[in-house]
C-alpha positions as CSV (number, residue, x, y, z in Angstrom):
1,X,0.0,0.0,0.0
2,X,1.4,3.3,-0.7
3,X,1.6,6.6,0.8
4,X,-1.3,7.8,-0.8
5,X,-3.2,4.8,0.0
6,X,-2.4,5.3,3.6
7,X,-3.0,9.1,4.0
8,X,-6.6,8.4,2.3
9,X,-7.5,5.7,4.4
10,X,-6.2,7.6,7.4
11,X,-8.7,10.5,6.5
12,X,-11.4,8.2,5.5
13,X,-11.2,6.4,8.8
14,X,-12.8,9.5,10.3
15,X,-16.5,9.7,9.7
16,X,-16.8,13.1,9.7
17,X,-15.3,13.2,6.2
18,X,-17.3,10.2,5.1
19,X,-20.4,12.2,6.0
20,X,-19.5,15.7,4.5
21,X,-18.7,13.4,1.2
22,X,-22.1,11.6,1.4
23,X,-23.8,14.6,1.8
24,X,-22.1,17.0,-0.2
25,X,-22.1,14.8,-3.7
26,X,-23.7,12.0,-3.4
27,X,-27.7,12.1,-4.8
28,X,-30.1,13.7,-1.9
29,X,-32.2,11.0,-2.8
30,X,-29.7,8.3,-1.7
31,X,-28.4,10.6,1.2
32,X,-31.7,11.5,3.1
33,X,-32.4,7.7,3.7
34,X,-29.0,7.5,5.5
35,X,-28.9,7.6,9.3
36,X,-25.5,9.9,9.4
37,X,-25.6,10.7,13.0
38,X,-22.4,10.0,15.0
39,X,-23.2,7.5,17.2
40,X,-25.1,5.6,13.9
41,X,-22.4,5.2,11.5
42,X,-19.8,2.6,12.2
43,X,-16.8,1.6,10.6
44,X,-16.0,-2.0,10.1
45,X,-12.6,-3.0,11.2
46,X,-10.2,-5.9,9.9
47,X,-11.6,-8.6,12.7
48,X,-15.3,-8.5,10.2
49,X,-12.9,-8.7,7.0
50,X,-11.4,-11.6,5.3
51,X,-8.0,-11.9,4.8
52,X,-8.4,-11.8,1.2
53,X,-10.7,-9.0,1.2
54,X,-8.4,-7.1,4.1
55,X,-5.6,-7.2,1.1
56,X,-7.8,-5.7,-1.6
57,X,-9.4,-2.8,-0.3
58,X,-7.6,-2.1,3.2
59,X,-10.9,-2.2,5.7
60,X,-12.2,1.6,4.2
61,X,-16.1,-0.4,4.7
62,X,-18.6,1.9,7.0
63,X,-21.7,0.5,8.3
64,X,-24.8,3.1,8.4
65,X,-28.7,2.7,9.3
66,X,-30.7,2.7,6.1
67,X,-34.6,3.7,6.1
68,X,-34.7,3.8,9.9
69,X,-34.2,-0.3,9.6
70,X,-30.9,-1.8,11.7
71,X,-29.4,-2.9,8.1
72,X,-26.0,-2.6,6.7
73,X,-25.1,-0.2,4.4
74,X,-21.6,-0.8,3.5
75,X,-20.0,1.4,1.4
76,X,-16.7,0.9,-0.5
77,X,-14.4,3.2,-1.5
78,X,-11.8,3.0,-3.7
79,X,-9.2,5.4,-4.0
80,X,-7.8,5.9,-7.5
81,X,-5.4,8.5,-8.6
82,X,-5.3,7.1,-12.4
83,X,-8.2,5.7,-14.6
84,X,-8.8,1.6,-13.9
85,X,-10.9,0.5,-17.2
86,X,-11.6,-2.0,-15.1
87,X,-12.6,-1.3,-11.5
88,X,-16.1,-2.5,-12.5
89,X,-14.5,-5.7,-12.7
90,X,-12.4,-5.3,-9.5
91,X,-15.5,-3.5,-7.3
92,X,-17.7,-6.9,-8.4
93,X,-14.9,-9.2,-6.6
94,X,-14.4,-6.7,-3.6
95,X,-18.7,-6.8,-3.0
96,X,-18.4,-10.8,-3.3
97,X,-15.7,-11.1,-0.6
98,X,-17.5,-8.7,1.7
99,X,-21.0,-10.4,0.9
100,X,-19.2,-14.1,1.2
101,X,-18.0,-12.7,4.6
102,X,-20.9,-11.3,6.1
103,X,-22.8,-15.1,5.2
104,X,-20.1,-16.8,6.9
105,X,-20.5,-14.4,10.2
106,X,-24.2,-14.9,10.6
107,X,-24.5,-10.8,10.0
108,X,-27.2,-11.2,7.2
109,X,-30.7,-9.0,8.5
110,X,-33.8,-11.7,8.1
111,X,-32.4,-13.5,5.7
112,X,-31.0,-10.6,3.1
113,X,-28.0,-9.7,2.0
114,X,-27.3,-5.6,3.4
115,X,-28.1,-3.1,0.6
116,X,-24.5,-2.0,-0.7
117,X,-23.2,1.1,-2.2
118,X,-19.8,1.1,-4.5
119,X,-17.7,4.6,-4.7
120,X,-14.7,5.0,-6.8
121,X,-13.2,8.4,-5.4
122,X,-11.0,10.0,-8.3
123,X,-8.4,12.1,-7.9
124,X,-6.7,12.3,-11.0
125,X,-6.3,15.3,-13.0
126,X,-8.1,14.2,-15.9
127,X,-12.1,13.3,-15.7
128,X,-12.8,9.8,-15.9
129,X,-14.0,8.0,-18.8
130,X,-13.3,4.7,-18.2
131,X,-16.7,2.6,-18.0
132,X,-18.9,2.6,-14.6
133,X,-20.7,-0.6,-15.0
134,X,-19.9,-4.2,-15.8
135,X,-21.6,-5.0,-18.4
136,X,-19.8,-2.3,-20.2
137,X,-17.2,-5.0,-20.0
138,X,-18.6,-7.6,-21.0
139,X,-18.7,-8.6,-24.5
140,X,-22.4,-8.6,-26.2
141,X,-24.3,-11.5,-26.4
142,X,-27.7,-12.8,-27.5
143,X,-31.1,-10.7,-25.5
144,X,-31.9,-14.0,-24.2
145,X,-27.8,-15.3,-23.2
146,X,-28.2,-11.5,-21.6
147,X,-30.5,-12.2,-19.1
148,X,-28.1,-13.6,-17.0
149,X,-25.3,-11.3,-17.4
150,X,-23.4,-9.9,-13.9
151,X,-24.6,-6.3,-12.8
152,X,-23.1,-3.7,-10.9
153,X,-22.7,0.0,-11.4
154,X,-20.1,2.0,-9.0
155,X,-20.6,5.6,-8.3
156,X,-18.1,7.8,-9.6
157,X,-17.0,10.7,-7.8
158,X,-15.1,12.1,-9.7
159,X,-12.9,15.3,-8.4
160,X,-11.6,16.9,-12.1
161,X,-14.9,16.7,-13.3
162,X,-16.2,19.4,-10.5
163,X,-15.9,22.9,-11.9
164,X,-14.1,25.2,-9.1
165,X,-17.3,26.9,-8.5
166,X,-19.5,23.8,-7.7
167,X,-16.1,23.6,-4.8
168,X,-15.8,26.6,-3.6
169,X,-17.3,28.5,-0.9
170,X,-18.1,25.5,1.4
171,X,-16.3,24.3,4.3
172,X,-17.2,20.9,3.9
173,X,-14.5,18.5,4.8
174,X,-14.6,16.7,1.2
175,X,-14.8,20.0,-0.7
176,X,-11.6,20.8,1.3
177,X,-9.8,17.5,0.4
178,X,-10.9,18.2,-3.8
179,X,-9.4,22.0,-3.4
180,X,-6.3,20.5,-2.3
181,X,-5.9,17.7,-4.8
182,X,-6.5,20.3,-7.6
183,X,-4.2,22.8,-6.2
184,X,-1.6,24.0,-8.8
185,X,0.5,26.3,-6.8
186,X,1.9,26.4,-3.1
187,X,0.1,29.7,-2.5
188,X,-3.3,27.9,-3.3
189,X,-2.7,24.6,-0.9
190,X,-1.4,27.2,1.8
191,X,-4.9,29.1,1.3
192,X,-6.9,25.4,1.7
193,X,-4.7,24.3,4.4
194,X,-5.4,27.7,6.6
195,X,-9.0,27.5,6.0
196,X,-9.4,24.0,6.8
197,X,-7.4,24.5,10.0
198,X,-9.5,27.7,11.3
199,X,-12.9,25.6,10.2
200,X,-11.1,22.9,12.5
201,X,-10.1,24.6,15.1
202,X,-13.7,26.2,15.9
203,X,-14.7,22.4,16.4
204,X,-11.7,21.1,18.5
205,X,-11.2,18.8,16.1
206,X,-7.8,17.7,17.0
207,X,-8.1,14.0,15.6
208,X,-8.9,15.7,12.0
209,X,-6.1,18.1,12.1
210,X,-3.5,15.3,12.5
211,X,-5.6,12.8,10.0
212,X,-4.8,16.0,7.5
213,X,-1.7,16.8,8.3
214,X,-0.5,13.4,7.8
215,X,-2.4,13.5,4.5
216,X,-0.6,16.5,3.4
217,X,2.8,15.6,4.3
218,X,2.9,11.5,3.8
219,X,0.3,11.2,0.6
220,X,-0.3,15.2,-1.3
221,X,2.8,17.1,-1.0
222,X,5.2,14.1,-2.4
223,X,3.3,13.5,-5.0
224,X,2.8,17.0,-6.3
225,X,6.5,17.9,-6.0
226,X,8.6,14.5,-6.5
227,X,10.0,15.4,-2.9
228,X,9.8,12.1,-1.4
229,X,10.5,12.6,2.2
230,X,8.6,15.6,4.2
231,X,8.6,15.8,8.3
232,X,6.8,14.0,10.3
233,X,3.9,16.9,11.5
234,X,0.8,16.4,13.6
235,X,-1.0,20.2,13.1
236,X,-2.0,21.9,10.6
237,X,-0.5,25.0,11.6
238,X,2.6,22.9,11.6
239,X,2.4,22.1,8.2
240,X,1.3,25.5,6.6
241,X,4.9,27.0,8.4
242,X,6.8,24.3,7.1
243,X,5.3,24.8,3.1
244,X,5.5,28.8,3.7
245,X,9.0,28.5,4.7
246,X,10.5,25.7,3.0
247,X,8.6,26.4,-0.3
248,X,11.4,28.1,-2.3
249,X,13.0,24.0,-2.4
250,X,10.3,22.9,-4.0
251,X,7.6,25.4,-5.4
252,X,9.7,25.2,-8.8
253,X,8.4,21.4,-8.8
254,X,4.6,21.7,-8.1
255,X,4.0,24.6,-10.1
256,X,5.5,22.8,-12.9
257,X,3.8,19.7,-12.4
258,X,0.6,21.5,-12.4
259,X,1.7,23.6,-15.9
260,X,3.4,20.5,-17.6
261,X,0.4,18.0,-16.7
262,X,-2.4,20.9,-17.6
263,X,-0.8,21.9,-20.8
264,X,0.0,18.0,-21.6
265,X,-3.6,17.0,-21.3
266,X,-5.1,20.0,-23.1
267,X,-2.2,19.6,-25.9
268,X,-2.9,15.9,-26.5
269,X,-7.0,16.5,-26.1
270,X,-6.5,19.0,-29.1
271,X,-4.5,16.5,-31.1
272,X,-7.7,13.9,-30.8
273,X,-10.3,16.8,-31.3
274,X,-8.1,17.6,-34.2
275,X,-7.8,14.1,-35.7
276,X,-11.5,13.0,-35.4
277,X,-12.6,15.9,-37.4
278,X,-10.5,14.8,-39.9
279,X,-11.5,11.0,-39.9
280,X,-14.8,12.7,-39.9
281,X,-14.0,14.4,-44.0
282,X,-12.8,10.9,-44.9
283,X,-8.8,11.2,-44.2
284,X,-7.0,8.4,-44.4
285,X,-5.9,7.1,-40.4
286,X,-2.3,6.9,-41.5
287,X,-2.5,10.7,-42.9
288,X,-4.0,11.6,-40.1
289,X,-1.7,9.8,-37.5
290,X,1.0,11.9,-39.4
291,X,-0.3,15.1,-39.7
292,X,-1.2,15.5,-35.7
293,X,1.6,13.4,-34.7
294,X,0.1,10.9,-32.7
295,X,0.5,6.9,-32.9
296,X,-1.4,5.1,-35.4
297,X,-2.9,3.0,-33.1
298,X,-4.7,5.5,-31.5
299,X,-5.9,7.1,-34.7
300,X,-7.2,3.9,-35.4
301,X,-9.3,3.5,-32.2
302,X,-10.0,7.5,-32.9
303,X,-11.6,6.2,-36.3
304,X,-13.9,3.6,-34.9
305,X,-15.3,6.8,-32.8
306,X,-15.4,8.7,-35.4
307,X,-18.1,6.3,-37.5
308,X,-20.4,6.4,-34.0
């Protein structure tokens, strides 16, 4: 498990954050069934997991009341930083562990299996556009072969597809954690990092300010600069002196992470807007592949598009 993996599940082991990111962009439809209260939600440790399942998705399963009944509502998340084209595929073997599991302990509710909700969290620069479901994966068979097909859907949330007005202005813990991950510049994560810790501070919430700051320094900050190692720091305060004063070390490296990613995505998105509108007048893929400089390969999956 990496350091990202770790600083996530660190944070995510803290239910305030799992409510603020329930409530804050997950359907109100889904949301005001939920029983979110403290005392209510409950977070399933590694004793309910099996081994197997422990492995794959690190124990980040929460237990919540659902319609006012005593039911499990388990939800997985899955912390991605780059597109899976086949976390359907992966999410359907984590649900079967946990629903395998929860047979083999006696912890089924009259006889049912708990109702179960799937997130993929996304923190990748890019929006996601790998499929959500499994039978997206599947190849197509005959209406009546069909019938018995696997299903499951994930929920996407998805934090490059959020414009920075849907994120701003609320001091929601998740909305915080997407400001950060899209930060280009040390003067912005400074800015998120001194809200969140006055937000914090007005609740005492000492436990979040560490699961943060650990976050920050352990998971965020080595990531965006290439810096590997950062000091170990258990306040936020701590860490916003040590990016204010150590910043001129590595500034050069986040900003230009930020810059080179941005203006490699929007650079190779223009080559493949470019290059279907060609396919589009009836170019030849080879042509095109040459004329936008990009491989042939993907010209060739650009042309199968293009014919949709």
């Amino acid at each position: 498990m990496g350091n990202q993996d770790r600083g996530y599940k660190l944070l995510f082991s803290n239910k305030e954050i799992v409510r603020d990111l329930l409530t804050r962009f997950v359907d109100p439809e889904i949301v005001k069934e939920l029983d979110l209260c403290n005392d209510k939600m409950v977070r399933e440790h590694s004793d309910f997991i099996t081994d197997d399942l422990r492995e794959r998705i690190d124990d980040i399963i929460w237990r919540v009341n659902f319609r006012g009944r005593i039911l499990y509502l388990c939800i997985l998340i899955e912390f991605q930083s780059a597109e899976d084209r086949w976390m359907a595929a992966r999410l359907m073997t984590y649900t079967g562990l946990l629903y395998e599991d929860i047979v083999r302990r006696k912890k089924t509710v009259d006889g049912k299996l708990p109702p179960l909700l799937p997130i993929v969290l996304h923190t990748g620069l890019s929006p996601w556009k790998a499929p959500r479901s499994i039978k997206d994966l599947i190849a197509p068979v005959s209406p009546a072969l069909s019938r018995y097909a696997p299903s499951l859907d994930f929920l996407l949330l998805d934090a490059a597809a959020f414009k920075d007005s849907e994120l701003e202005g609320s001091d929601d813990l998740a909305s915080f954690l997407f400001r950060m991950e899209r930060s280009r510049a040390p003067e912005e994560l400074i800015k998120q990092i001194s809200r969140l810790g006055s937000v914090l501070e007005k609740e005492g919430s000492a436990h979040l300010r560490r699961a943060f700051s650990v976050f920050l320094t352990k998971a965020l900050l080595p990531r965006k600069t290439g810096r590997k190692e950062f000091p170990d720091l258990d306040d936020l305060l701590e860490v916003e002196k040590m990016i204010t004063d150590t910043r001129p070390e590595w500034a050069d490296a986040l900003i230009k992470e930020g810059e080179v990613k941005g203006v490699r995505l929007g650079v190779s998105q223009t080559k493949r807007d470019t290059a279907l509108r060609m396919l589009r007048r009836g170019m030849a893929s080879a042509e095109v592949a040459e004329l936008v400089d990009l491989p042939e390969e993907e010209v060739l999956r650009l042309a199968k598009e293009a014919v949709n």
